[in-house]
DOPA-357489 format. One record per atom (N, C-alpha, C, O, CB): residue number from 0; residue in three letters; atom name; x, y, z. Coordinates in Angstrom, 1 decimal. Glycine has a CB too. Layout:
% residues N
   vexfi   doke   setor       c1       c2       c3
     NUM    ALA      CA        X        Y        Z
...
//
This chain:
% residues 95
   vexfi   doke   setor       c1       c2       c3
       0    UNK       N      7.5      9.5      9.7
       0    UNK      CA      6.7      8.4      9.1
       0    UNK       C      5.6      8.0     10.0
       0    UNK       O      5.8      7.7     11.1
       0    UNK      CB      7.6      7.2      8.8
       1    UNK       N      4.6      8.0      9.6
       1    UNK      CA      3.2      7.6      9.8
       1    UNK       C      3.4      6.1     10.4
       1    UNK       O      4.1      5.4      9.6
       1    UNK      CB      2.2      7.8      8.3
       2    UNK       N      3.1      5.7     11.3
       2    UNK      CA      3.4      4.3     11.7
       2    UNK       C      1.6      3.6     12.1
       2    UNK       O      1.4      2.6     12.8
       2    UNK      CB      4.7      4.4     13.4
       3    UNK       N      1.0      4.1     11.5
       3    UNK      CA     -0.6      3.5     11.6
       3    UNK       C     -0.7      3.1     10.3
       3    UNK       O     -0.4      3.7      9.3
       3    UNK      CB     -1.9      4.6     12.1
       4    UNK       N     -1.5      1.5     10.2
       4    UNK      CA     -2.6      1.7      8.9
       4    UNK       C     -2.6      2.4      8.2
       4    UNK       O     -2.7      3.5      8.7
       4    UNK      CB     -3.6      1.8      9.0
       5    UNK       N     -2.7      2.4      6.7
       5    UNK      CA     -3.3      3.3      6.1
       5    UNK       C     -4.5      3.2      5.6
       5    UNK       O     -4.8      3.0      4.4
       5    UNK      CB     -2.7      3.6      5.4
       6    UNK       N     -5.8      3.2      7.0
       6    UNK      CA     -7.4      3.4      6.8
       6    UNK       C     -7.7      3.7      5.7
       6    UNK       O     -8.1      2.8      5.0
       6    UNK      CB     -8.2      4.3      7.6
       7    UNK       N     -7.7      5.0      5.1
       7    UNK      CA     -8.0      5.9      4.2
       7    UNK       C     -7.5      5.2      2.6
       7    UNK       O     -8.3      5.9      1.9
       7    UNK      CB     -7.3      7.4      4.6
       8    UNK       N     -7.1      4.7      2.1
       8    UNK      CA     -6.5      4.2      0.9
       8    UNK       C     -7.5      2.8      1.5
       8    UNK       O     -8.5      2.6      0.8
       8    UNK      CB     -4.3      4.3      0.7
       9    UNK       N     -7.4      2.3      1.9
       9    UNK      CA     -8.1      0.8      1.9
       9    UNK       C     -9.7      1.3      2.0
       9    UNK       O    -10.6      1.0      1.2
       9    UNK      CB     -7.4     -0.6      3.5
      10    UNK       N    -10.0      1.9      2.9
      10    UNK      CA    -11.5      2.1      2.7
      10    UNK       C    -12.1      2.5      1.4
      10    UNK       O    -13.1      2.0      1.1
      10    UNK      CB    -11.8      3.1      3.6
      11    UNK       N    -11.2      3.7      0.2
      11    UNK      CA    -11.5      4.2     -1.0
      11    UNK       C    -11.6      2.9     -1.6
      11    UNK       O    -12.6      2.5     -2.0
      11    UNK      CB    -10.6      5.3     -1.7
      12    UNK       N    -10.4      2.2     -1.6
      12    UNK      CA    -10.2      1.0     -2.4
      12    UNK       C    -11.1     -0.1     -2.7
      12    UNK       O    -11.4     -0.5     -3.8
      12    UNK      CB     -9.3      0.4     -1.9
      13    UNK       N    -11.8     -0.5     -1.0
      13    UNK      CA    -12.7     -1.4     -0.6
      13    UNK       C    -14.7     -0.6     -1.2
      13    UNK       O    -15.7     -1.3     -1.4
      13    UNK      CB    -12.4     -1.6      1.4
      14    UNK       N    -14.5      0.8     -1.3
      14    UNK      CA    -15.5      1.4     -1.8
      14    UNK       C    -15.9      1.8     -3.0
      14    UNK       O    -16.7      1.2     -3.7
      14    UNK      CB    -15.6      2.0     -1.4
      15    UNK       N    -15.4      2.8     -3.2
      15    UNK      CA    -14.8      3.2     -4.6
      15    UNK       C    -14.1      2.4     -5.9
      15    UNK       O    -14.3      2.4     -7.1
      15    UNK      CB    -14.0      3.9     -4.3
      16    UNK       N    -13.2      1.7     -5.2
      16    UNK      CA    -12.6      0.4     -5.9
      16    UNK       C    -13.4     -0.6     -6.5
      16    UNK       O    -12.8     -1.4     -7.3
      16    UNK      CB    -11.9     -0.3     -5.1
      17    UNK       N    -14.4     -0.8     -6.2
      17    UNK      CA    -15.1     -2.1     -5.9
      17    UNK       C    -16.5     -1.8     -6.4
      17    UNK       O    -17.2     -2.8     -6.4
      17    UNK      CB    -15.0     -2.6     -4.3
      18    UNK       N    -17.1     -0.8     -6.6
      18    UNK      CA    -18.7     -0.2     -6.2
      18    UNK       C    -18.8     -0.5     -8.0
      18    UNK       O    -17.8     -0.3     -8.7
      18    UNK      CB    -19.1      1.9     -5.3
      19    UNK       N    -19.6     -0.8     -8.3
      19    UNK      CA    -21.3     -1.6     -7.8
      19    UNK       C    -20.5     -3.2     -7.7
      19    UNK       O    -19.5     -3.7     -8.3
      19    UNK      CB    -23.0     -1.6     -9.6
      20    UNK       N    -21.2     -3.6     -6.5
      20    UNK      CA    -20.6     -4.6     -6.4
      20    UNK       C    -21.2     -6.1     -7.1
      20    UNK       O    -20.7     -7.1     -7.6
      20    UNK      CB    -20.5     -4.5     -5.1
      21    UNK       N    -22.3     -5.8     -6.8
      21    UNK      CA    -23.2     -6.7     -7.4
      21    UNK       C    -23.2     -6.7     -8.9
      21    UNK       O    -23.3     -5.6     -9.4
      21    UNK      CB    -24.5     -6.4     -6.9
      22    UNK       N    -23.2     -7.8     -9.9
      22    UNK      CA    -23.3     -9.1    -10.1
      22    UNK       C    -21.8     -9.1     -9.7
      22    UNK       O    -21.6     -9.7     -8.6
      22    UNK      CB    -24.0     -9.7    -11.6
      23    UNK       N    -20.7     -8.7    -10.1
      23    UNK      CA    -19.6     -8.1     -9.9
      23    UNK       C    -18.8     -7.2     -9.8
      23    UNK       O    -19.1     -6.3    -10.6
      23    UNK      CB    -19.2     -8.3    -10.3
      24    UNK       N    -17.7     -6.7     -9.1
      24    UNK      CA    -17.3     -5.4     -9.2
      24    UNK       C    -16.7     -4.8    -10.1
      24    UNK       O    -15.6     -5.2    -10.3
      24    UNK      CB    -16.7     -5.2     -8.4
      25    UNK       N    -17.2     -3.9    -10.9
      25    UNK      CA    -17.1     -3.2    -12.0
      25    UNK       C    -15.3     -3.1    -12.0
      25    UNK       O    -14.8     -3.1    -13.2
      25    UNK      CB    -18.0     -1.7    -11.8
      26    UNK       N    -14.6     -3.0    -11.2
      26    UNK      CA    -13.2     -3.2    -12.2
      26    UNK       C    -12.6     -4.4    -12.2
      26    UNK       O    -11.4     -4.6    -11.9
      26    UNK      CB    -12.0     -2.2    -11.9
      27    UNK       N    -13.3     -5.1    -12.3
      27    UNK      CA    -13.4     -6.6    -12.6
      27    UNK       C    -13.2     -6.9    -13.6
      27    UNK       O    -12.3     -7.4    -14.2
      27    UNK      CB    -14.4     -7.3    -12.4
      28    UNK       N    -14.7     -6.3    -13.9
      28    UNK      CA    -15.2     -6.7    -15.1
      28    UNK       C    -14.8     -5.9    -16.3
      28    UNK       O    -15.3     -6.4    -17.3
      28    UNK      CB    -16.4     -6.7    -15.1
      29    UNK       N    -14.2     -5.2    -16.5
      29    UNK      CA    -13.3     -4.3    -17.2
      29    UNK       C    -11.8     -4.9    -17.1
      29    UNK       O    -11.5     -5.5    -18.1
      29    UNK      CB    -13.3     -2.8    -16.5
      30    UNK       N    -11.1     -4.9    -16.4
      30    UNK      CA     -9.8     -6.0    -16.7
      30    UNK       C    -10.4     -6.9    -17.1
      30    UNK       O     -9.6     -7.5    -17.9
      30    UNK      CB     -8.8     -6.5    -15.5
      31    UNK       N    -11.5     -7.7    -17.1
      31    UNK      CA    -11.7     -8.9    -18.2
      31    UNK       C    -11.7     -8.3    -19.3
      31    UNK       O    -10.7     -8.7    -20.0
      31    UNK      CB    -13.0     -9.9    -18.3
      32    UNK       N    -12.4     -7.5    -19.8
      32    UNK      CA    -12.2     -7.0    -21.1
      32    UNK       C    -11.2     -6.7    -22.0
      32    UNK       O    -11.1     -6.7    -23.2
      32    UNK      CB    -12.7     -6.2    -21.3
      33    UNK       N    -10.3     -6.1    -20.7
      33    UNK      CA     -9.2     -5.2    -21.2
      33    UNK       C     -8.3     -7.2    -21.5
      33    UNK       O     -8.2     -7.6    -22.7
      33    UNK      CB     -8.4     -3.6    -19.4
      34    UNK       N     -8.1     -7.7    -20.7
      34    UNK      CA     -7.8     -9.0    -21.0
      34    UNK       C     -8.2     -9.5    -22.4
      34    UNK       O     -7.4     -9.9    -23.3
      34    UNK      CB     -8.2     -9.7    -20.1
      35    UNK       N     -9.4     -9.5    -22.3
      35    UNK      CA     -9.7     -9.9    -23.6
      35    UNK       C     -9.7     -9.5    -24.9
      35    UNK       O    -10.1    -10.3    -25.8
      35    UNK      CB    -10.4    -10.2    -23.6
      36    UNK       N     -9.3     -8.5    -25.2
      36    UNK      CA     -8.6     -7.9    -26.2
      36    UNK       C     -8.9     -6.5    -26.0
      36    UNK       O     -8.1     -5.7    -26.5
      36    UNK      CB     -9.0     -8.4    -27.8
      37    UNK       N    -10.0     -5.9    -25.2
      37    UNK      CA    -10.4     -4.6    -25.1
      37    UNK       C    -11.8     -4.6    -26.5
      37    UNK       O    -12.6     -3.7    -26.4
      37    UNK      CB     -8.7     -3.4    -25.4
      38    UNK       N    -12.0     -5.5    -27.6
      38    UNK      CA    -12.9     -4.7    -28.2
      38    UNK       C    -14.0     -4.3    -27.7
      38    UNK       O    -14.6     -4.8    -26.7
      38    UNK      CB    -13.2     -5.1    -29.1
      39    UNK       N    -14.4     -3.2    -28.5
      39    UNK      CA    -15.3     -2.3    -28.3
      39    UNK       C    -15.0     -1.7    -27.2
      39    UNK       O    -16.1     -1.2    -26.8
      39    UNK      CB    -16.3     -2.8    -28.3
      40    UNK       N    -14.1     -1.3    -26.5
      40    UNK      CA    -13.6      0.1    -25.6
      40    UNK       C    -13.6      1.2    -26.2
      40    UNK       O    -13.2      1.2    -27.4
      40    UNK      CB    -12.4      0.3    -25.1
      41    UNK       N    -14.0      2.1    -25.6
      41    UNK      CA    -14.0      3.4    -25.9
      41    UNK       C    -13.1      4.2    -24.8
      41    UNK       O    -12.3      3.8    -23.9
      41    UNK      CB    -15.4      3.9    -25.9
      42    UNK       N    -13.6      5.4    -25.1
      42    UNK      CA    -12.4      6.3    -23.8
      42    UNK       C    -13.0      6.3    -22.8
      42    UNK       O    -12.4      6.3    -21.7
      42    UNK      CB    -11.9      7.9    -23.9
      43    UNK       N    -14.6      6.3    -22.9
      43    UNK      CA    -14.8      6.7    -21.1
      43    UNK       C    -14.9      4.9    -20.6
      43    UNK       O    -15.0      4.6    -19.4
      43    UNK      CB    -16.8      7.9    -20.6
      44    UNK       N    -14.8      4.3    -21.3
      44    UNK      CA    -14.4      3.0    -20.9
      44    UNK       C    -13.3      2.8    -19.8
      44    UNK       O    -13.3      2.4    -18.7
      44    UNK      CB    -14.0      2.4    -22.2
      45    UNK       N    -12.1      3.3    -20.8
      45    UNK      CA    -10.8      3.3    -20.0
      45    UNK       C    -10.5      4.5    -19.0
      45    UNK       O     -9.6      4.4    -18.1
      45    UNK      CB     -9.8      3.2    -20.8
      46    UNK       N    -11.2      5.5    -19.2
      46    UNK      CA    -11.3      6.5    -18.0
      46    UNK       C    -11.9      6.1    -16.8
      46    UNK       O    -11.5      6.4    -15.7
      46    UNK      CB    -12.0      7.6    -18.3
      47    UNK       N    -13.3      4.9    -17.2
      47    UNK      CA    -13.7      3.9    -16.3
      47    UNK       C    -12.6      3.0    -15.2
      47    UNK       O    -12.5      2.9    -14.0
      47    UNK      CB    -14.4      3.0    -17.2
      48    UNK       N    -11.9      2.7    -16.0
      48    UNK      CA    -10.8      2.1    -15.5
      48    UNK       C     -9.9      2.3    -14.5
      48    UNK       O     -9.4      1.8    -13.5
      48    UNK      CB    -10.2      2.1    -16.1
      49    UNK       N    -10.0      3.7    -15.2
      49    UNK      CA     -8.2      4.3    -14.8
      49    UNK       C     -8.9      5.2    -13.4
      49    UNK       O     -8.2      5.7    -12.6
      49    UNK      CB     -7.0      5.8    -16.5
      50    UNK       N    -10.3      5.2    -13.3
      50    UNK      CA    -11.2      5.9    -11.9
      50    UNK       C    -11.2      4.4    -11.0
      50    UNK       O    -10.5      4.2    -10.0
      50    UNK      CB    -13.4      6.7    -12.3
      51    UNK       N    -11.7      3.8    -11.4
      51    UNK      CA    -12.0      2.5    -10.3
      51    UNK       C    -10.7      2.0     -9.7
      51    UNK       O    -10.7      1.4     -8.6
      51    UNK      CB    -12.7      1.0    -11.1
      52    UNK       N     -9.5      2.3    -10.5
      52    UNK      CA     -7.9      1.3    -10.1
      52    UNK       C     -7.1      2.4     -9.8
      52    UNK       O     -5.9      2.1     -9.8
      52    UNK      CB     -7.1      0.2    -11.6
      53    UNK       N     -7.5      4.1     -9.4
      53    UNK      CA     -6.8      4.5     -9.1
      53    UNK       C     -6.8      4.7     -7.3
      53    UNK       O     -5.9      5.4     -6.8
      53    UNK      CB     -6.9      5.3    -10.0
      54    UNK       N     -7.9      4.1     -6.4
      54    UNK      CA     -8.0      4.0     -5.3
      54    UNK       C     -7.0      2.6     -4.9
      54    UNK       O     -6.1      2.6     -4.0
      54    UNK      CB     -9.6      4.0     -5.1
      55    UNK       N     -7.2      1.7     -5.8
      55    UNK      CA     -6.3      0.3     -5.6
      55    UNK       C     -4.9      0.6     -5.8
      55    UNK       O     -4.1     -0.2     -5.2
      55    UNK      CB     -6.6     -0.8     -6.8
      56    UNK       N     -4.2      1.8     -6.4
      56    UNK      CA     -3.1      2.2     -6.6
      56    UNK       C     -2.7      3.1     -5.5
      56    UNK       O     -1.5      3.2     -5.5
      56    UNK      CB     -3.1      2.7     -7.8
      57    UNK       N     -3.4      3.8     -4.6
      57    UNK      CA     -3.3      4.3     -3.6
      57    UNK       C     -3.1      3.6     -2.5
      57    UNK       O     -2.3      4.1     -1.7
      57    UNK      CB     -4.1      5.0     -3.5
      58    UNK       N     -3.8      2.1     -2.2
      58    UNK      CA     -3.7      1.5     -1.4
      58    UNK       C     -2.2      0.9     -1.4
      58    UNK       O     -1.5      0.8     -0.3
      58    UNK      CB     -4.6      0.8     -1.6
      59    UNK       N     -1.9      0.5     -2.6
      59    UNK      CA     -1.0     -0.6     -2.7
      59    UNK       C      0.6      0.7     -2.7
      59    UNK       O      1.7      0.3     -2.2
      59    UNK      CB     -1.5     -1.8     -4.5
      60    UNK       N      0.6      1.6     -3.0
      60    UNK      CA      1.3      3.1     -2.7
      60    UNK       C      1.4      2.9     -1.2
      60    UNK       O      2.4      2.6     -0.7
      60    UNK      CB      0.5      4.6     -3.2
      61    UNK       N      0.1      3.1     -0.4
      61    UNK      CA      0.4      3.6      1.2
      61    UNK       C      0.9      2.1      2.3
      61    UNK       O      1.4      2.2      3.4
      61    UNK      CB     -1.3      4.5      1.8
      62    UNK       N      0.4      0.9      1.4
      62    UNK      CA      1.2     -0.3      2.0
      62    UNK       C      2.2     -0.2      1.5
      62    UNK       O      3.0     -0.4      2.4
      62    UNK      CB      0.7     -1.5      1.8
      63    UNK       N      2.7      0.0      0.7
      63    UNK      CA      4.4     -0.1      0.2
      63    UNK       C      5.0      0.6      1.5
      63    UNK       O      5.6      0.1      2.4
      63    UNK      CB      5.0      0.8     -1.5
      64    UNK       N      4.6      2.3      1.6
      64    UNK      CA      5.2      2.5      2.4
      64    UNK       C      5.1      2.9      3.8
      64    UNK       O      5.7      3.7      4.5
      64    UNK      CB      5.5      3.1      1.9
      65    UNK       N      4.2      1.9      4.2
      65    UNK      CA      3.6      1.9      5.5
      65    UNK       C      4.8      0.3      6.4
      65    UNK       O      5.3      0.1      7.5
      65    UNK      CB      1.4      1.6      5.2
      66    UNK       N      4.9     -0.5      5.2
      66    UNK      CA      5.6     -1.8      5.2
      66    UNK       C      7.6     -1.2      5.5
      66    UNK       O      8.4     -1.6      6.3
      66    UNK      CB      5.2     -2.7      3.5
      67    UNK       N      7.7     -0.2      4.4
      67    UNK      CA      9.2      0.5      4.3
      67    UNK       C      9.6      1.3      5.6
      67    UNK       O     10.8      1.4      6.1
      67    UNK      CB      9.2      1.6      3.0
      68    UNK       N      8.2      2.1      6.2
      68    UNK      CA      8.5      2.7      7.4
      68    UNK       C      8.5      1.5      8.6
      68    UNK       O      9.1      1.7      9.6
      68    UNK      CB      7.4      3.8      7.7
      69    UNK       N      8.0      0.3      8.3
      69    UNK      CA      8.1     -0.1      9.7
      69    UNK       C      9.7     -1.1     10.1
      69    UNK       O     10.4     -1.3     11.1
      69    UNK      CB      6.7     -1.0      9.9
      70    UNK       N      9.8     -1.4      8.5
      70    UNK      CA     11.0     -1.8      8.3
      70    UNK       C     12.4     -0.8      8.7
      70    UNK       O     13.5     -1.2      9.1
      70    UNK      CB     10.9     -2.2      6.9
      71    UNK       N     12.1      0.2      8.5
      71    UNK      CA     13.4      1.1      8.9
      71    UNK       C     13.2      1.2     10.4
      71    UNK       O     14.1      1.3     11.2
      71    UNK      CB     13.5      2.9      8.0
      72    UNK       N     11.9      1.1     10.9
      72    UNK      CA     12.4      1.8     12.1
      72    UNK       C     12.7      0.7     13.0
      72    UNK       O     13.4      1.0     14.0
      72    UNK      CB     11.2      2.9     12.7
      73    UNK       N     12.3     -0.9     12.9
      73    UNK      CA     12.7     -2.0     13.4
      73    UNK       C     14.5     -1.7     13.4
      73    UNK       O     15.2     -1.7     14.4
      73    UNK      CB     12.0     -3.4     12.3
      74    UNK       N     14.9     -1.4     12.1
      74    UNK      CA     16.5     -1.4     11.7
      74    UNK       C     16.6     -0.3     13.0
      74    UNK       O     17.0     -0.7     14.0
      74    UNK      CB     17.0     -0.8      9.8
      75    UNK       N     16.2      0.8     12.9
      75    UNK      CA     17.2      2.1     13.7
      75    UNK       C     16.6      1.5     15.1
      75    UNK       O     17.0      2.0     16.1
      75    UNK      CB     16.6      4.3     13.4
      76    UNK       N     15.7      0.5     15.3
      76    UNK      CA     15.4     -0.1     16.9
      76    UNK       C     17.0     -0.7     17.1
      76    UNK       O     18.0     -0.5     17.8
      76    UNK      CB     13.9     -1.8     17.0
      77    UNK       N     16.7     -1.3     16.0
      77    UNK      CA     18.2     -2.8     16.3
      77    UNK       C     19.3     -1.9     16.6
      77    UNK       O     20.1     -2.1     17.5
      77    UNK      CB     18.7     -4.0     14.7
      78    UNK       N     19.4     -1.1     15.7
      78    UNK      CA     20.6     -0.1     16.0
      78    UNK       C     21.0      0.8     17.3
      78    UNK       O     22.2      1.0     17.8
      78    UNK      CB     20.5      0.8     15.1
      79    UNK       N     20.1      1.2     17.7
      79    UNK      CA     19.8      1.8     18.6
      79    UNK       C     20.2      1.3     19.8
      79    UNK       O     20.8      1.9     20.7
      79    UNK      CB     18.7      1.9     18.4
      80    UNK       N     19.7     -0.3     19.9
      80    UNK      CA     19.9     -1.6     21.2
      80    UNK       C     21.7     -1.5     20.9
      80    UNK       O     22.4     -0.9     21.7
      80    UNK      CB     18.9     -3.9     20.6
      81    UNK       N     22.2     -2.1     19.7
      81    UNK      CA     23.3     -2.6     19.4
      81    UNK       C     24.3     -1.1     20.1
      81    UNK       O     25.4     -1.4     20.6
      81    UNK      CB     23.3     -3.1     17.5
      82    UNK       N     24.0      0.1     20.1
      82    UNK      CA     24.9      1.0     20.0
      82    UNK       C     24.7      1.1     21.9
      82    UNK       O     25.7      1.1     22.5
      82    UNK      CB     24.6      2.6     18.7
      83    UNK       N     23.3      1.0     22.8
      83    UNK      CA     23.5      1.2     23.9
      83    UNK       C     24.5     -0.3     24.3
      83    UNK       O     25.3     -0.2     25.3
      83    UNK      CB     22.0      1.4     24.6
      84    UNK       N     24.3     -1.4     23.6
      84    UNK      CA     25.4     -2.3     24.2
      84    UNK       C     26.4     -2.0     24.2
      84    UNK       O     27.1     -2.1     25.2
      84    UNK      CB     25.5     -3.3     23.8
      85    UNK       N     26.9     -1.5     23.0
      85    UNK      CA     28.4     -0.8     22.7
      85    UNK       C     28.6      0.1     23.9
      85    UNK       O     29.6     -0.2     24.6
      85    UNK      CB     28.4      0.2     21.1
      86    UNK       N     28.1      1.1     24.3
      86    UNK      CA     28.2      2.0     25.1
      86    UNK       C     28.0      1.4     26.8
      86    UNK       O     28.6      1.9     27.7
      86    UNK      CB     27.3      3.1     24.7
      87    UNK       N     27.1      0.3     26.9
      87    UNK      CA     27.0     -0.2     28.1
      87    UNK       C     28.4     -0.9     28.7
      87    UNK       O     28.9     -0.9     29.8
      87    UNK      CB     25.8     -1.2     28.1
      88    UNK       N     29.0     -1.5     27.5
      88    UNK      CA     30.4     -2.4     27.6
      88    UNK       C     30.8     -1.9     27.8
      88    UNK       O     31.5     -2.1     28.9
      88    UNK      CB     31.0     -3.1     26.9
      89    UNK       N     31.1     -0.7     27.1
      89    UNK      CA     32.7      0.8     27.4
      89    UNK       C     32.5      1.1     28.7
      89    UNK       O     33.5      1.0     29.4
      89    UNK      CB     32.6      2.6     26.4
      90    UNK       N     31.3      1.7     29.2
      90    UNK      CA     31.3      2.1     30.8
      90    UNK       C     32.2      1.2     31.7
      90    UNK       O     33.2      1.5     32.4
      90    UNK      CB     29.9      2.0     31.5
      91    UNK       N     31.4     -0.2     31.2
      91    UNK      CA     32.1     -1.3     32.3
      91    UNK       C     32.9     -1.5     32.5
      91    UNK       O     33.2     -2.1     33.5
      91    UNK      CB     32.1     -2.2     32.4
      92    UNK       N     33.8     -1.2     31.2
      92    UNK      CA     35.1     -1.7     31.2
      92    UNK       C     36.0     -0.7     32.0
      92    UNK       O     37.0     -1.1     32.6
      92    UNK      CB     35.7     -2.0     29.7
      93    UNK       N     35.5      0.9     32.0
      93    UNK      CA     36.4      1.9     32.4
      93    UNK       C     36.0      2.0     33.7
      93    UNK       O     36.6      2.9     34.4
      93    UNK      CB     36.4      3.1     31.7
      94    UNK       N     35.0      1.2     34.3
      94    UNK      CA     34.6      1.4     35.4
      94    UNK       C     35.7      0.1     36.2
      94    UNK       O     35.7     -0.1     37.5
      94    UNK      CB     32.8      1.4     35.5
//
């Protein structure tokens, strides 16, 4: 498990995600629509969509499991501590 950031998914996200930014960012302004009932969408409308929110879906993918790896490996830390105590005590005792 990758235990860095995931740069690459937040940079597409923050770029691609987001571009043109100005007056607002285009998938913004498309979930308003889509909110607002969608009329007048078409397909490359929602192909619009489904391009701008698929970098945001990558992000929010490589934080899930950037968050899941760090969580397991905290756990196999703790375990790890808990099992040298176990084994530190046993010496002692036979010593």
């Amino acid at each position: 498990m990758n235990s860095k950031f995931p740069f690459y998914p937040f940079l597409a996200a923050i770029t691609l995600g987001l571009a043109p930014f100005l007056p607002e960012p285009h998938i913004v302004g498309k979930i308003r629509w889509i909110m607002g009932g969608g009329v007048g969408m078409g397909p490359m409308d929602y192909l619009d969509v489904l391009l701008h929110g698929a970098p945001w879906l990558w992000l929010f993918f490589s934080l899930f499991k950037w968050i899941q790896g760090a969580k397991k490996k905290c756990t196999l830390e703790e375990q790890k501590t808990k099992l040298w105590q176990r084994t530190n005590v046993q010496t002692v005792e036979w010593q």
